[in-house]
C-alpha positions in Angstrom: 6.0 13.4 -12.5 9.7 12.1 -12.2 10.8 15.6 -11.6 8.2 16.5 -9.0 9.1 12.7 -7.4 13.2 13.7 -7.2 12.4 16.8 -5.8 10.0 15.6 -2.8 12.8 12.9 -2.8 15.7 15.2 -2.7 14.0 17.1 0.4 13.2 13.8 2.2 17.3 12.8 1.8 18.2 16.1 2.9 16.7 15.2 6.5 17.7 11.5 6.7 21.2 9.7 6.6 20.0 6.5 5.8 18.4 4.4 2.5 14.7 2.7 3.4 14.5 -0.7 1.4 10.7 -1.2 2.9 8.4 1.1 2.4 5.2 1.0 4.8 1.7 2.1 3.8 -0.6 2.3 6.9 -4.1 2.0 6.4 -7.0 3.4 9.0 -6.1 2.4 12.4 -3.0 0.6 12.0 -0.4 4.0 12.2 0.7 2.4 15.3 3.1 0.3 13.8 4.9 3.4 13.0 5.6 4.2 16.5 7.7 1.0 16.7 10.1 2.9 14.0 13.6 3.1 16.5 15.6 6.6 15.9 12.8 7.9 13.5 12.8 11.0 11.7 8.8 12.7 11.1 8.2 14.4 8.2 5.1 16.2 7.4 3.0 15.4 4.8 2.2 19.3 3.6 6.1 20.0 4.3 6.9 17.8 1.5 7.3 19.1 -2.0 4.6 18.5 -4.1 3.1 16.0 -1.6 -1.1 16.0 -0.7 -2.4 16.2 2.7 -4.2 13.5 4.3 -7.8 14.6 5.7 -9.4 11.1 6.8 -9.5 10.5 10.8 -7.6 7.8 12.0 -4.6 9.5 9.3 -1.4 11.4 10.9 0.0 12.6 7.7 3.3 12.2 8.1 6.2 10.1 6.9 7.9 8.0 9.3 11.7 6.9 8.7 14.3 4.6 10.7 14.9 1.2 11.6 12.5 -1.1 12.1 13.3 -5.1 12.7 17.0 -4.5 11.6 15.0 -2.9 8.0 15.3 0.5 7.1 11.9 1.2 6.9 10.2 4.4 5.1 6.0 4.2 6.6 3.4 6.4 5.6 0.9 7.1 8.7 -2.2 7.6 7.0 -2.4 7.9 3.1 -4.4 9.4 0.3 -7.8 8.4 -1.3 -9.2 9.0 -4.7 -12.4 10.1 -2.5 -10.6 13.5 -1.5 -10.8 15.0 -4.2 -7.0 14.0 -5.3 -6.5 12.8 -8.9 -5.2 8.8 -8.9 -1.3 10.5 -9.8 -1.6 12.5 -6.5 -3.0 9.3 -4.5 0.0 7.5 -6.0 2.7 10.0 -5.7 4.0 8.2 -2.6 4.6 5.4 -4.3 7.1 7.0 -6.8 9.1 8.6 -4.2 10.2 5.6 -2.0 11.2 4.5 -5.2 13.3 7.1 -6.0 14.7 6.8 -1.9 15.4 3.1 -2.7 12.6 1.5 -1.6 12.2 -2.3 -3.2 9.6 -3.4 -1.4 6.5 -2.3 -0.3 4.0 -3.2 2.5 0.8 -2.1 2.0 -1.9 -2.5 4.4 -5.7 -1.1 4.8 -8.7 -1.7 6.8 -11.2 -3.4 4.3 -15.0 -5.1 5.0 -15.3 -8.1 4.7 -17.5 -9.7 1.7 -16.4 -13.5 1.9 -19.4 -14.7 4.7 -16.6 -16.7 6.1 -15.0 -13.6 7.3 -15.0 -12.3 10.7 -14.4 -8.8 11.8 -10.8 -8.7 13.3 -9.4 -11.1 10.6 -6.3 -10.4 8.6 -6.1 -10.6 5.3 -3.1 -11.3 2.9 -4.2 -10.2 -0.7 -3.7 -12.5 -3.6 -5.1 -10.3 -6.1 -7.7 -7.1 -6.7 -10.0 -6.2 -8.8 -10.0 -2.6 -9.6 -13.4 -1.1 -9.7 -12.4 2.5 -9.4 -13.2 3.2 -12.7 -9.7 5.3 -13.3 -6.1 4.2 -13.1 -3.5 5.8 -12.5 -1.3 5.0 -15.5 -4.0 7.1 -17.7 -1.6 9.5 -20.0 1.6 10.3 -21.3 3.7 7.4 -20.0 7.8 8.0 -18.7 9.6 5.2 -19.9 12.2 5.8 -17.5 9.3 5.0 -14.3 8.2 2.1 -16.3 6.7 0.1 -19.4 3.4 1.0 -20.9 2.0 -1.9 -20.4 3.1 -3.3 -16.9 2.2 -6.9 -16.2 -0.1 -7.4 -13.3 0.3 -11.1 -13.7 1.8 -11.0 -10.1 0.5 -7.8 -8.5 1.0 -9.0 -5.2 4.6 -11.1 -5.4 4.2 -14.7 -4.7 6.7 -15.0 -2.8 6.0 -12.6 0.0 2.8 -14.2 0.0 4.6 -17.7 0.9 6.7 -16.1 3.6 3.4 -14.1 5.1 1.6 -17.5 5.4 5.3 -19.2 7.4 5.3 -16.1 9.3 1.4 -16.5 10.2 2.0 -20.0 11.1 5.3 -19.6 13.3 3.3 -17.0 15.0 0.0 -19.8 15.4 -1.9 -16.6 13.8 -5.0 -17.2 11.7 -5.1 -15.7 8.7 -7.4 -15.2 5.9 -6.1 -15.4 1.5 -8.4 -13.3 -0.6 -8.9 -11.0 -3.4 -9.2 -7.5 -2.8 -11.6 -5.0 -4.6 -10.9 -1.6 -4.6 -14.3 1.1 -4.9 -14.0 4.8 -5.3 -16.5 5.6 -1.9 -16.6 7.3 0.1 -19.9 5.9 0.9 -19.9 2.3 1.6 -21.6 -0.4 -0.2 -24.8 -1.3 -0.7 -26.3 -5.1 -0.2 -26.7 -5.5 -3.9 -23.3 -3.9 -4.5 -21.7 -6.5 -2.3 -23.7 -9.3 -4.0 -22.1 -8.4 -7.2 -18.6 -7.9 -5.5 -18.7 -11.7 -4.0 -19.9 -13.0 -7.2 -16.9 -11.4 -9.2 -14.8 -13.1 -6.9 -13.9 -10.5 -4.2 -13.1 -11.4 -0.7 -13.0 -7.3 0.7 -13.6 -4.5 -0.1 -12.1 -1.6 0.6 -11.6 2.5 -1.1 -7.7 2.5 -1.4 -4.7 0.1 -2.0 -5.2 -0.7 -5.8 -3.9 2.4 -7.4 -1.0 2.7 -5.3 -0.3 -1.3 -6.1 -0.5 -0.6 -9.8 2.2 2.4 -9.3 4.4 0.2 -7.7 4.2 -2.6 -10.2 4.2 -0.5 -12.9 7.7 0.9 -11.0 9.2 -2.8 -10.4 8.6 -2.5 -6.1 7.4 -5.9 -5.3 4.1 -6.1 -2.9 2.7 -7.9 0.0 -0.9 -6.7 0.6 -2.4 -7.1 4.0 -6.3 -6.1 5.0 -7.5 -5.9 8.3 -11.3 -6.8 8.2 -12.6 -3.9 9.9 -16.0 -4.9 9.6 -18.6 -7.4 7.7 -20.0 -5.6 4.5 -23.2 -3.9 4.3 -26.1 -7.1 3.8 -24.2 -9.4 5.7 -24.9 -8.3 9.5 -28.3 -6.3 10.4 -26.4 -3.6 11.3 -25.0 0.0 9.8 -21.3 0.6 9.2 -19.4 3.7 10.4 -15.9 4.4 10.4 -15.8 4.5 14.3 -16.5 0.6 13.9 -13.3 0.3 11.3 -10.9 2.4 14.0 -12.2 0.0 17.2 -12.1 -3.1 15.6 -8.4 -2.4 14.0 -7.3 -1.2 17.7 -8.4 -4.6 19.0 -6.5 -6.6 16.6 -3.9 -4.1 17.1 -1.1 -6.8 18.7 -2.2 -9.5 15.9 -1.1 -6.9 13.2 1.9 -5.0 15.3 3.5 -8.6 16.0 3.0 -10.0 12.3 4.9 -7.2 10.4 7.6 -6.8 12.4 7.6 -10.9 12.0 7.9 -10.3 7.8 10.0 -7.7 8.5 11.9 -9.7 10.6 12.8 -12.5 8.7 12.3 -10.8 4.8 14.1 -12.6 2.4 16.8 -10.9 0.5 
């Protein structure tokens, strides 16, 4: 894994000249931020050693580097689910290269439904935790020392800190957001009613089929994370009505200046 990471890292270098520090993860939708990236460079996903291919709509597949908000900025249009087929190392290889690029830390964002019933569709949410419900992780295996402990602590998965500056940036912006715990499922079918009745009564704000593995990659790595969801949608039982993934790409288009003006905000004004 570390040699497959230098190598898609090496080839990523070789067509850059500068270092991100922020590495951007863009959920279903919300690849639009990317096209704020000033003087970028495009890379293709299958030009990439090593690297998967994104095959979900609403997913460019392609890296995205240059400056954004004065940060130099590494941003993943579109990423990779456990759901394709990919093995949770393949899902997470991402992760491990903006590390080896430089990257400290990482935005990670995702369109998610909503399961707390005081939810809308259209709110964002800032994660303060996740439960993982995947049923796989992708530390399972040999482990590298050198990428990390064996036993990373997730104590502080999504850094406390960056979760204090998203709520100033939220309220300098008189933006509404929402705090919650994030569960991450396998899918690709959505939930059922029931399913969602267990998920609130664990504790679970959102749920969504991504964001948890590559969150555990980067902890395990020492990238701190700030977690943002866009509630696409109200889960299955909550609204009489059936969910598509049509619904999850209009209702993160109309929030679309919300979530543009609220990163570059973090961005921004980041604290060293």
């Amino acid at each position: 894994m570390r040699q497959q990471s230098q190598e898609a890292a090496a080839f990523i270098q070789e067509k850059v000249e500068v270092e991100p520090t922020v590495g951007l993860i863009l959920g279903s939708g919300l690849g639009v931020l990317a096209d704020e990236i000033e003087n970028p460079v495009m890379i293709q996903y299958k030009e990439i050693p090593h690297f998967p291919e994104s095959t979900v709509s609403g997913h460019k597949g392609q890296l995205v580097i240059g400056k954004l908000e004065g940060r130099q900025v590494i941003a993943m249009q579109g990423r990779f689910h456990y759901y394709e087929g990919y093995d949770m190392k393949q899902v997470t290889f991402p992760v491990r290269v903006m590390k080896e690029l430089g990257v400290e830390t990482l935005f990670v964002t995702n369109a998610a439904g909503g399961v707390n019933e005081s939810f809308e569709a259209g709110n964002l949410m800032v994660i303060t935790d996740h439960i993982n419900n995947m049923g796989d992780n992708p530390l399972m295996g040999v482990n590298d020392e050198e990428l990390g402990p064996r036993f990373p602590d997730m104590s502080e998965a999504y850094d406390r800190a960056l979760i204090h500056h998203a709520e100033q940036s939220a309220e300098r912006l008189s933006l509404n957001i929402q705090k919650g715990v994030y569960v991450g499922n396998t899918g690709p079918a959505y939930e059922t009613a029931a399913e969602v009745r267990m998920i609130r009564t664990l504790g679970g704000d959102a749920v969504g089929m991504s964001t948890v593995p590559e969150v555990i990659v980067a902890n395990h790595m020492g990238i701190r994370v700030l977690g943002i969801s866009c509630i696409s949608n109200m889960a299955a039982g909550i609204l009489d009505q059936p969910l598509t993934h049509d619904e999850v790409i209009e209702t993160t288009g109309k929030v679309r200046e919300d979530f543009l003006g609220f990163v570059k905000d973090l961005l921004k004004t980041l604290p060293a």
